[in-house]
C-alpha positions as CSV (number, residue, x, y, z in Angstrom):
1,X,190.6,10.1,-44.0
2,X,188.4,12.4,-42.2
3,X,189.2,11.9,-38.5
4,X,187.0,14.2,-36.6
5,X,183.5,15.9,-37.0
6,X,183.2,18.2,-40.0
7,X,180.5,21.3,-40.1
8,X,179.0,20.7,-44.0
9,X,176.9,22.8,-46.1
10,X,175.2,21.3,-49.0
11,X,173.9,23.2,-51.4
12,X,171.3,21.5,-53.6
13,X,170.0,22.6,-56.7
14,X,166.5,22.8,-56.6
15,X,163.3,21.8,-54.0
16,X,163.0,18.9,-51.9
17,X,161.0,17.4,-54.2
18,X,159.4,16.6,-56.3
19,X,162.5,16.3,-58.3
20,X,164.9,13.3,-56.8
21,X,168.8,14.8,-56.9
22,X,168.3,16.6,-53.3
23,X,165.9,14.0,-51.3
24,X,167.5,10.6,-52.9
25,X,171.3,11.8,-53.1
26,X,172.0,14.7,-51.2
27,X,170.1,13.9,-48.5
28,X,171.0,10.3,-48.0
29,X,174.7,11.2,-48.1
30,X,174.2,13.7,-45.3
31,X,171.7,11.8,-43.2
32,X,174.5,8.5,-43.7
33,X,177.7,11.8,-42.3
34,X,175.3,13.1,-40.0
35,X,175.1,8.8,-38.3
36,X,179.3,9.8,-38.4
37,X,179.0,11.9,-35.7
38,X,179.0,15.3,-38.6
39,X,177.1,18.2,-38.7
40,X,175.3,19.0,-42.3
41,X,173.1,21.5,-43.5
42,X,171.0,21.6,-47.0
43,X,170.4,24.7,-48.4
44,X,167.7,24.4,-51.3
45,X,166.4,27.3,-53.7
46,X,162.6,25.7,-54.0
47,X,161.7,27.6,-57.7
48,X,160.3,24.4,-58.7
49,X,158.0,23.8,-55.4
50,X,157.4,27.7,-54.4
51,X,155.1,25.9,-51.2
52,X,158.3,25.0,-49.5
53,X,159.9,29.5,-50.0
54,X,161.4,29.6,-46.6
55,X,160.8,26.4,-44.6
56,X,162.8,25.1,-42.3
57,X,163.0,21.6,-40.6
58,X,165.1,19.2,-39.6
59,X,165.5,15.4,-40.2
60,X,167.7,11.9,-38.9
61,X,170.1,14.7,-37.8
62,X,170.3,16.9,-40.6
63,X,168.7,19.9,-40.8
64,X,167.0,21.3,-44.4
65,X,167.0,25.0,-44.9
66,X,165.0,26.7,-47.9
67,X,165.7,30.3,-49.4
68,X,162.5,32.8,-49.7
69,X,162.0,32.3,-53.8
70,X,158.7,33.5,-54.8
71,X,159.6,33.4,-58.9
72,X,161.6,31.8,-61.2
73,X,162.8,35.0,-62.7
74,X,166.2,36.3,-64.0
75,X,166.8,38.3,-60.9
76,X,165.9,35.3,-58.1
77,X,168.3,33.3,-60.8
78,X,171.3,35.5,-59.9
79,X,170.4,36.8,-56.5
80,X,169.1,33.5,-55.4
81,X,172.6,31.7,-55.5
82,X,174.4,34.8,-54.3
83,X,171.9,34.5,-51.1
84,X,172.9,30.8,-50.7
85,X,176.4,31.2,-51.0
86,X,176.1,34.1,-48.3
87,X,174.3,31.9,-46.3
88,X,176.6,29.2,-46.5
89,X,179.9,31.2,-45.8
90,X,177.5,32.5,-42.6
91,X,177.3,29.2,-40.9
92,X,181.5,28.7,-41.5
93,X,181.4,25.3,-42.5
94,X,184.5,23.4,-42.6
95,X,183.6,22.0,-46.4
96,X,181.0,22.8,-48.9
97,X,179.4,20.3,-51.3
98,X,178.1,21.4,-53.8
99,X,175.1,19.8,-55.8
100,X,175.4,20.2,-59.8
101,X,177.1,22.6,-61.2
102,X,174.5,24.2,-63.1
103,X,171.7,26.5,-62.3
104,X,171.0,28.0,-58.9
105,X,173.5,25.5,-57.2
106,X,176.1,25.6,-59.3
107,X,175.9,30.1,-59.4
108,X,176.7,29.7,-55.7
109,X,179.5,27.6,-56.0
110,X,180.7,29.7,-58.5
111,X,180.4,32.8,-56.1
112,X,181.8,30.8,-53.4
113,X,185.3,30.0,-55.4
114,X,185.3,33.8,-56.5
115,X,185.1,35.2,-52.9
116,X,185.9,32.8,-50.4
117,X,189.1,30.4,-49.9
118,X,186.6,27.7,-48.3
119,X,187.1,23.9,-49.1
120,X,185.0,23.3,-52.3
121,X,183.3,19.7,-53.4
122,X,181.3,19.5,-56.2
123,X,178.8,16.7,-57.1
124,X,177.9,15.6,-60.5
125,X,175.0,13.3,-61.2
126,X,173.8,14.5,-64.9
127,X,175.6,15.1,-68.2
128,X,174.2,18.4,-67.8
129,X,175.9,20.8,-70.7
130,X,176.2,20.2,-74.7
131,X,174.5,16.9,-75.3
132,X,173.1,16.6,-72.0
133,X,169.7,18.1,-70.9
134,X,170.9,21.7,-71.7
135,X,169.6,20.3,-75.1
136,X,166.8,18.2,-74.2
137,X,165.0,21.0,-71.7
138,X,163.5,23.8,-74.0
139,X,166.0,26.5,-72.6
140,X,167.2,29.5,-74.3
141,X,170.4,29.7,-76.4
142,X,172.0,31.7,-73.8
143,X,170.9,29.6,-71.0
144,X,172.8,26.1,-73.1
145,X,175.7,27.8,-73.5
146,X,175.8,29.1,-69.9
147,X,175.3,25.5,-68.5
148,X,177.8,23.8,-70.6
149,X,180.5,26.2,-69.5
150,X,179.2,26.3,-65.8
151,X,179.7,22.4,-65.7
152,X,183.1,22.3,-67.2
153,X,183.8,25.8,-65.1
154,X,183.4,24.4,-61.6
155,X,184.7,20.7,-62.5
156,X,188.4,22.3,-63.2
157,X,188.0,24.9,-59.8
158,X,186.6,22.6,-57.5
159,X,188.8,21.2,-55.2
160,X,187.4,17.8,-55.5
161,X,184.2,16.5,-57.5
162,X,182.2,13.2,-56.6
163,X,180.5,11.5,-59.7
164,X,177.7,9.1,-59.9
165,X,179.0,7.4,-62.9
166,X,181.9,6.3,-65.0
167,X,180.8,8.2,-67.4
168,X,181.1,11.1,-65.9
169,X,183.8,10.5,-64.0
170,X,185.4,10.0,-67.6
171,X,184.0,13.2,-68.4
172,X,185.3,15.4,-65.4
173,X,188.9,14.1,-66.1
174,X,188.3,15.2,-69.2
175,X,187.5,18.8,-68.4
176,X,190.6,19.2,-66.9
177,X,189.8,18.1,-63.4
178,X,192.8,16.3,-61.3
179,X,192.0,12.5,-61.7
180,X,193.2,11.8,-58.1
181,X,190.6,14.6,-57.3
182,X,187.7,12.7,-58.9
183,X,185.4,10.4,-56.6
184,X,183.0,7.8,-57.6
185,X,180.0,8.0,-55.5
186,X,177.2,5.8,-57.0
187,X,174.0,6.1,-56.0
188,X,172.5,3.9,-52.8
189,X,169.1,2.4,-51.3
190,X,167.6,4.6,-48.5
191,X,168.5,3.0,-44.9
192,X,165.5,4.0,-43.5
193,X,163.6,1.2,-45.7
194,X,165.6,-1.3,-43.1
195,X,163.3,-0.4,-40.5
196,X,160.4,-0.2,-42.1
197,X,157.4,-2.8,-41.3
198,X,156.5,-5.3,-44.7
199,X,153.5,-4.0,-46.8
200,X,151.0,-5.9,-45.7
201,X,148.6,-8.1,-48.5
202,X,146.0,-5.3,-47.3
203,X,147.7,-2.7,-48.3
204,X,148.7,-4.4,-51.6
205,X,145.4,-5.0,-52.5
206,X,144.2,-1.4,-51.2
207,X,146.9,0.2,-53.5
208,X,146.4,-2.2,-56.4
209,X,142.3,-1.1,-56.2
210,X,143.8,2.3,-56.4
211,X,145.7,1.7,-59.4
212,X,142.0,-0.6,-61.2
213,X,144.5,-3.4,-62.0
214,X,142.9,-5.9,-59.6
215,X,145.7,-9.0,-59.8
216,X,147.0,-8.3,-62.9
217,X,150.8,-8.2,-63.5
218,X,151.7,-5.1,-63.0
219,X,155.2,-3.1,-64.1
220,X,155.7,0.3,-62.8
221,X,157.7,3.3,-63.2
222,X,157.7,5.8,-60.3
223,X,159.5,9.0,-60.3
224,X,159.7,12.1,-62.0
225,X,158.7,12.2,-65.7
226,X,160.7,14.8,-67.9
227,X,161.3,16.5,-71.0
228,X,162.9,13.8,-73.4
229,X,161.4,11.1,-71.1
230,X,162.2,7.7,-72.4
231,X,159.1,6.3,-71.1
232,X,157.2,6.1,-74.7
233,X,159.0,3.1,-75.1
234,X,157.6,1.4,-72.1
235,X,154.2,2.3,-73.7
236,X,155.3,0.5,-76.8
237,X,156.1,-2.0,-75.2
238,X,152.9,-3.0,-74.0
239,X,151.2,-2.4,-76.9
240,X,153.3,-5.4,-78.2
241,X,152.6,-7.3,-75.4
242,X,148.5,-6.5,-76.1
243,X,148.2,-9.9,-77.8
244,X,150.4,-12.1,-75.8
245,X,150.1,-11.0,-72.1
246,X,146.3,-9.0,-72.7
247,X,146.4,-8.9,-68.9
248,X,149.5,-6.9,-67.7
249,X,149.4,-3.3,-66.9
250,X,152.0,-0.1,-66.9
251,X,151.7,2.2,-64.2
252,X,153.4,5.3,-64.7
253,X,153.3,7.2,-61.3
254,X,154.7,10.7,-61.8
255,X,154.3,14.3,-62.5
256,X,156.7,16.7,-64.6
257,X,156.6,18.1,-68.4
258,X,157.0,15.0,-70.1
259,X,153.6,13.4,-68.6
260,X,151.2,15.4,-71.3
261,X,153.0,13.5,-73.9
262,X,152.9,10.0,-72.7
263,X,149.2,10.8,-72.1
264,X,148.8,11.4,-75.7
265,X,150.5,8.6,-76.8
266,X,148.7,5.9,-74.3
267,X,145.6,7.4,-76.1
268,X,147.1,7.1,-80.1
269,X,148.0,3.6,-79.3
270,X,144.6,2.9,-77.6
271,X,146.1,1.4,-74.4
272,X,142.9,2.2,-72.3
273,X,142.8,1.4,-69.1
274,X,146.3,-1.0,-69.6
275,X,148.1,2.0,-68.5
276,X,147.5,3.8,-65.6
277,X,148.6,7.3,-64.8
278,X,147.9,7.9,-61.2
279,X,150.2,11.0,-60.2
280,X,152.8,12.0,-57.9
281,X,153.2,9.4,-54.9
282,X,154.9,11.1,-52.4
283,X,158.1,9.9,-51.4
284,X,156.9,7.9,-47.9
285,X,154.1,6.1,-49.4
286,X,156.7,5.0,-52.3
287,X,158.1,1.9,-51.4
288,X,154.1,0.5,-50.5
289,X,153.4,1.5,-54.4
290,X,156.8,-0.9,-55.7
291,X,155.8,-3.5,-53.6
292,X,152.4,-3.5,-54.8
293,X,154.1,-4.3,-58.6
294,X,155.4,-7.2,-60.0
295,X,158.1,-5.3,-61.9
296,X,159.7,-1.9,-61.8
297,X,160.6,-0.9,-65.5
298,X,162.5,2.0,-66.6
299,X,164.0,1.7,-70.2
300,X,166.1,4.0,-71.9
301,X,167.8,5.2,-75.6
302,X,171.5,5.3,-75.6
303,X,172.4,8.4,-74.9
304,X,175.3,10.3,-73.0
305,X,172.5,11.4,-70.8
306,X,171.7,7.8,-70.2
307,X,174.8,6.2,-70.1
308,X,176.1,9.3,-67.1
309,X,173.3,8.7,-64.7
310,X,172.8,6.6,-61.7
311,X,168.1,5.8,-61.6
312,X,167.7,5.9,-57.8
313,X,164.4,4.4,-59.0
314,X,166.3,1.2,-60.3
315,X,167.8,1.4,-56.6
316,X,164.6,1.6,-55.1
317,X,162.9,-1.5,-56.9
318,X,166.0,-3.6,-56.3
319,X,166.4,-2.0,-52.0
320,X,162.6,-3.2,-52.2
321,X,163.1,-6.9,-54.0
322,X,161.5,-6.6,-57.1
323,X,162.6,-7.9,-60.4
324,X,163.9,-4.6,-62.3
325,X,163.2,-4.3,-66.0
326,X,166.2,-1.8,-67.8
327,X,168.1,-0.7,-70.7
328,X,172.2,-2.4,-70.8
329,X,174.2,0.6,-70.4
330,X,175.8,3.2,-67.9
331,X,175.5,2.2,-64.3
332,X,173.2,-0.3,-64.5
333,X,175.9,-2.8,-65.9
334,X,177.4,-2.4,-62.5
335,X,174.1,-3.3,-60.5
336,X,172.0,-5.8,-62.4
337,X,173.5,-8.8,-63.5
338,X,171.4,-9.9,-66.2
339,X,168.8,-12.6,-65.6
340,X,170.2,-13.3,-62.2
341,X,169.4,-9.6,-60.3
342,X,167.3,-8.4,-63.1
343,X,166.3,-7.9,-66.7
344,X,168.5,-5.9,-69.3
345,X,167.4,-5.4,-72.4
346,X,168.7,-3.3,-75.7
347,X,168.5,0.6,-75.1
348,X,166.0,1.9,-77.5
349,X,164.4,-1.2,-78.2
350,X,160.7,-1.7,-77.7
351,X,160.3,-5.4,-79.1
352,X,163.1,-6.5,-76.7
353,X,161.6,-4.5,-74.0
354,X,158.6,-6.2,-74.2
355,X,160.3,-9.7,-74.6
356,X,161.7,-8.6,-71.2
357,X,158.7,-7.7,-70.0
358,X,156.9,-10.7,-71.2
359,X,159.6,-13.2,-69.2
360,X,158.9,-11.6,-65.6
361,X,155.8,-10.8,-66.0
362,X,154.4,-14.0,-67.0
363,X,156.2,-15.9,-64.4
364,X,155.7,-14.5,-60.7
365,X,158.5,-17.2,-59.2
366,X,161.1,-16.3,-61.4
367,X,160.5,-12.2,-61.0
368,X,160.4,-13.0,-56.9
369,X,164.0,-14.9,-57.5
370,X,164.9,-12.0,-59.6
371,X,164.0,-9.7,-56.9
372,X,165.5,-11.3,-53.7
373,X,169.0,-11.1,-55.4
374,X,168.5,-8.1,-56.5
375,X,168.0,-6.6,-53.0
376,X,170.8,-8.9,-51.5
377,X,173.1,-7.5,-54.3
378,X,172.3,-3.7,-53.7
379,X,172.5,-3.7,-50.0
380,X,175.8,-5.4,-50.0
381,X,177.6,-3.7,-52.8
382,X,176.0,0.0,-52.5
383,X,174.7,1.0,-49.3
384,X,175.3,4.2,-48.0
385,X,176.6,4.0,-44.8
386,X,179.2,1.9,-46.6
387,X,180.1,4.2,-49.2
388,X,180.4,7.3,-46.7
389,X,184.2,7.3,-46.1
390,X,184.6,7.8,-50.0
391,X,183.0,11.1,-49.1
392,X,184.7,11.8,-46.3
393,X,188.2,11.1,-48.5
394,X,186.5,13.7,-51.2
395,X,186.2,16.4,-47.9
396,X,189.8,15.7,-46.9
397,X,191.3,16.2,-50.0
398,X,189.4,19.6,-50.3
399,X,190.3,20.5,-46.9
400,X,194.1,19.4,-47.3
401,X,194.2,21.8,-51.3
402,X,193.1,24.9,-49.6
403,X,195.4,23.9,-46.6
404,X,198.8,23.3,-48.7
């Protein structure tokens, strides 16, 4: 174990936000070191939010540096990476972890194992190659083939990778990566939600008059929305519902390439104002919006995608004490417990969504019971500043590989 401060560099894969690996995993992990007593830096290439090209700030101890990226073009692709791995040999950290292994982030580990002998983590948190989104997100042949060998690439040079599944855990062994060498690192609630003052029945109601839903049961979905979305089956759903619980409402608070298609489908199924699409929330004024629901839904297929992740949104919900309505695979085995923190109901299955639905959202004491042991159950089994010394054991195995 890790017994003095380190110097860390993360490197994180794309912008801030509005996508959730860098401000709900990397950022929690290095705010939870930085409360250690370690020093941790974020480097970001911000392709995907160009507003944030070259800001700089600092927060809970942990300071957030962007690159200048004006485009998303071939050349910022390959020079981009090589900038942040430059960077990050600059500020001579003693480890650097390393945020996918795709993409931007995973070029600059890449450039960092060819040129440097520094300590080298690598964190997984998508099936990302062959059967993953490489063939979900409408990339190039080129680009599919370069991301599958990136992700089994870096695995097998790493000198140690952190996982936010068992699936993928599974999956990094199987790329040739030293089991011993292979952390699980599941997702956590955010700490700062401790301290945060109870949403007040004002600002329910205000955000509720927001949303047109009045007191209606309400399930929500808040997060990103993207290609391959699984979402249209929470829109089935209700329209199931439409004759036995007429009232309840799906609010699908997002923004990203999947949203035009759930639009159109809301409208072929003639949901009307029973779904409500009211954009991107941003990330402080979240946890008002889930405890202004009844329910936090968020169903999935069965899929290696699905069965790899770790939904910080199922996290949030659960952190915030609401009943949590999912699909019964991958990692939410190991946080709901069925109809004692939660709802699971058959991946890919609309009717049983809906029956799932139906249960909570029909009966407002039962989803509260649901929801206090949920939130008991996360906080004690998955909180961050619990979980930190498996990440300090990942840095001192690095450390002690380049070492020997």
């Amino acid at each position: 174990m890790v017994n003095h401060p380190l110097k860390i560099v993360m490197i994180g894969p794309f912008a801030f936000k509005p996508k959730g690996t860098v401000s709900v995993r990397t950022f929690f992990i290095a705010r939870a070191l930085a409360r250690r007593g370690h020093a941790v830096t974020i480097l970001m290439p911000p392709y995907d939010n160009p507003a944030d090209s070259g800001r700089v700030w600092e927060a809970d101890g942990v300071r957030l540096e962007n690159m200048a990226i004006r485009r998303n073009d071939l050349a910022h692709q390959i020079i981009v990476p090589a900038q942040m791995a430059r960077r990050a040999a600059e500020l001579n950290p003693d480890v650097i972890h390393v945020f996918k292994p795709i993409g931007y982030s995973g070029l600059a580990g890449m450039y960092l194992r060819w040129f440097t002998q520094m300590p080298l983590v690598l964190d997984t948190d998508d099936w990302e190659g062959a059967g993953g989104w490489a063939d979900v997100n409408p990339y190039p042949a080129q680009w599919r083939r370069l991301f599958d060998w990136q992700e089994r690439w870096l695995a097998r040079h790493a000198d140690a990778v952190t996982v936010v599944s068992r699936t993928l855990q599974q999956q990094v062994i199987g790329f040739g990566a030293d089991p011993e060498r292979v952390v699980y690192l599941p997702n956590g609630p955010d700490a700062r939600l401790r301290k945060l003052a109870p949403v007040s029945d004002e600002q329910r109601a205000e955000i509720r008059a927001g949303w047109g839903v009045g007191d209606a049961p309400v399930a929500l979905y808040l997060g990103t929305i993207p290609h391959g979305t699984d979402l249209d089956l929470a829109l089935e759903a209700l329209h199931i519902l439409q004759d036995r619980l007429p009232e309840a409402r799906l609010v699908v608070a997002g923004v990203g390439e999947g949203l035009p298609l759930l639009q159109a489908q809301a409208e072929r199924l003639n949901l009307g104002d029973r779904v409500v699409f009211p954009g991107w929330i941003e990330p402080e004024q979240a946890h008002a919006h889930v405890a202004s629901a009844d329910v936090v839904v968020n169903p999935y297929r069965d899929s290696l995608i699905n069965r790899s992740k770790c939904a910080g949104k199922v996290i949030l919900g659960m952190a915030m004490g609401k009943a949590v309505v999912t699909s019964r695979l991958g990692a939410n085995l190991e946080y709901i417990e069925d109809g004692h923190s939660g709802v699971l109901t058959e991946p890919g299955d609309p009717g049983d969504l809906a029956q799932g639905l139906l249960s909570v959202l029909s009966d407002r004491e039962w989803a509260a019971e649901l929801g206090r042991n949920a939130c008991q159950q996360v906080w004690e089994r998955f909180d961050w500043d619990a979980q930190i010394g498996k990440v300090e054991r990942a840095y001192q195995m690095a450390l002690e590989r380049v070492e020997s």
